[in-house]
Each structure stands twice: as structure tokens, then as C-alpha cells.
TORZARO-189990 format. One record per residue (C-alpha): x negated, y, z; residue in three letters. Coordinates in steps of 0.5 Angstrom, whole numbers, plus 2048, in hexadecimal, padded with zeros to 3 digits. Example, Ala and Ser with C-alpha at 12.3 -4.5 7.8 and 13.67 -1.06 7.14 Angstrom:
REM residues 2
7E77F7810ALA7E57FE80ESER
//
This chain:
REM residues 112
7EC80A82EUNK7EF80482BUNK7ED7FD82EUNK7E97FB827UNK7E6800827UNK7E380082FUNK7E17F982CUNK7DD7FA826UNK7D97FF82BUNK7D97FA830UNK7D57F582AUNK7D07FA828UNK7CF7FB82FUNK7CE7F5831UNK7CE7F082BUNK7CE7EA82FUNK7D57EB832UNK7D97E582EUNK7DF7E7833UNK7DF7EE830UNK7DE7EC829UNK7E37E7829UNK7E87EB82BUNK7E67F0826UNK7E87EB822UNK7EE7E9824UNK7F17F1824UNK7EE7F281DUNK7F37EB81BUNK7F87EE81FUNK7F87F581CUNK7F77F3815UNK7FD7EF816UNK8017F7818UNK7FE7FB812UNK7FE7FA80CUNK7F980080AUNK7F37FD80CUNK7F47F780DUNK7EE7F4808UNK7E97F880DUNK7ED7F5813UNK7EC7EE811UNK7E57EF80FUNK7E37F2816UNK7E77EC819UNK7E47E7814UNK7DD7EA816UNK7DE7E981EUNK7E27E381EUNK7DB7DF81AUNK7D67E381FUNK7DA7DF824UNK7DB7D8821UNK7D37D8820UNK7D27D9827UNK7D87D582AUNK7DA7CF824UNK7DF7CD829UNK7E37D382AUNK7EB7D1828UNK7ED7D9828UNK7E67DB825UNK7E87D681EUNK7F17D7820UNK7F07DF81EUNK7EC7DD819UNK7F07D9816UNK7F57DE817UNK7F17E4814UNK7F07DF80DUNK7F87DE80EUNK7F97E680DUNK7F37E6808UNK7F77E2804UNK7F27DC805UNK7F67D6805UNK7F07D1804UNK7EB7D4809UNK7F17D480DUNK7F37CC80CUNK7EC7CC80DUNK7EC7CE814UNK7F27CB816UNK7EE7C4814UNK7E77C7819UNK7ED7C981EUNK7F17C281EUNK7EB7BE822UNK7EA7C4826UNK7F27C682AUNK7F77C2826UNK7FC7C7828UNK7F97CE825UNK7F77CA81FUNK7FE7C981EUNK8007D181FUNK7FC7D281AUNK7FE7CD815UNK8057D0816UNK8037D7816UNK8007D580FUNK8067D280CUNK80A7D880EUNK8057DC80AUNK8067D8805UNK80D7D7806UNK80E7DF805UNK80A7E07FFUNK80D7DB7FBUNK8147DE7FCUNK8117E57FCUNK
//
């Protein structure tokens, strides 16, 4: 069985468990950004874990970087910039890395 679909079961189960539905989150971005088949429904399941985490921990650098990241392969450069705005106070540095993953997106589609 694959690693996302040991972690939905692992979030029925126990729907408390951030830590599984955060790295549920991350491998939904992660796969969404290798297939191009379903990549809509990937980003949406993503979306999903990543804001149940973010209610819970308001806090979590990671939780908002993937987020922005899933925005960023949605094709949502404002909620992307939006994030990178909530992640700038939070670590500097992953704000960064998300500013620079966004121009990239940019850049690629404007010479697309």
C-alpha cells in the first residue's frame, strides 16, 4: 500500500493524529506535482488535511509552506502570496522558499 493511502487510514482511525494528516498533506502536494491525471483531486485532499492541521496548530511552518505549494500547483498565485505573507513572521527562510517556488511557477507559464 502506498504511504497516502496508510495515512487516510491512519486519519479515519484516529482523526486527532496531526502528524498523519500533515504528512497526508505533503505527499497529496508531492504527488500532485508528478501527475498530471489527477492532480485536481490530489491538491484538493491536500488542501483539506493541511487546513485541518493549520486549525489545530496555527503555528506549523511546514503545514502553511505545503499549503502554499498545493496553491502554487493549483495555479493560486494570490492565495500562494497570501501565505507566503502568514509564513514571513513565522520562519523567514521557508517564506523565502515559497516566494521563489511561486516566481518559478510564474516565470514557467508566462514563457509557456
Amino acid at each position: 500500500r502506498d504511504v497516502a493511502a496508510v495515512c487516510e487510514q491512519r486519519v479515519r482511525e484516529v482523526p486527532s493524529d496531526l502528524r498523519s494528516t500533515f504528512v497526508l498533506g505533503r505527499i497529496c502536494v508531492r504527488l500532485a506535482g508528478e501527475r498530471a491525471t489527477d492532480q485536481e483531486q490530489l491538491l484538493l485532499r491536500a488542501e483539506t488535511a493541511l487546513n485541518r492541521v493549520l486549525e489545530f496548530s496555527s503555528s506549523h511552518v511546514e503545514a502553511w509552506y505545503w499549503l502554499g505549494a498545493a496553491f502554487v500547483l493549483a495555479g493560486r498565485d494570490h492565495d500562494a502570496r497570501t501565505i507566503v505573507e502568514v509564513l514571513e513572521p513565522l520562519d523567514g527562510g521557508r517564506s523565502l522558499d515559497l516566494d521563489l517556488l511561486r516566481r518559478n511557477a510564474a516565470s514557467r507559464s508566462t514563457t509557456a
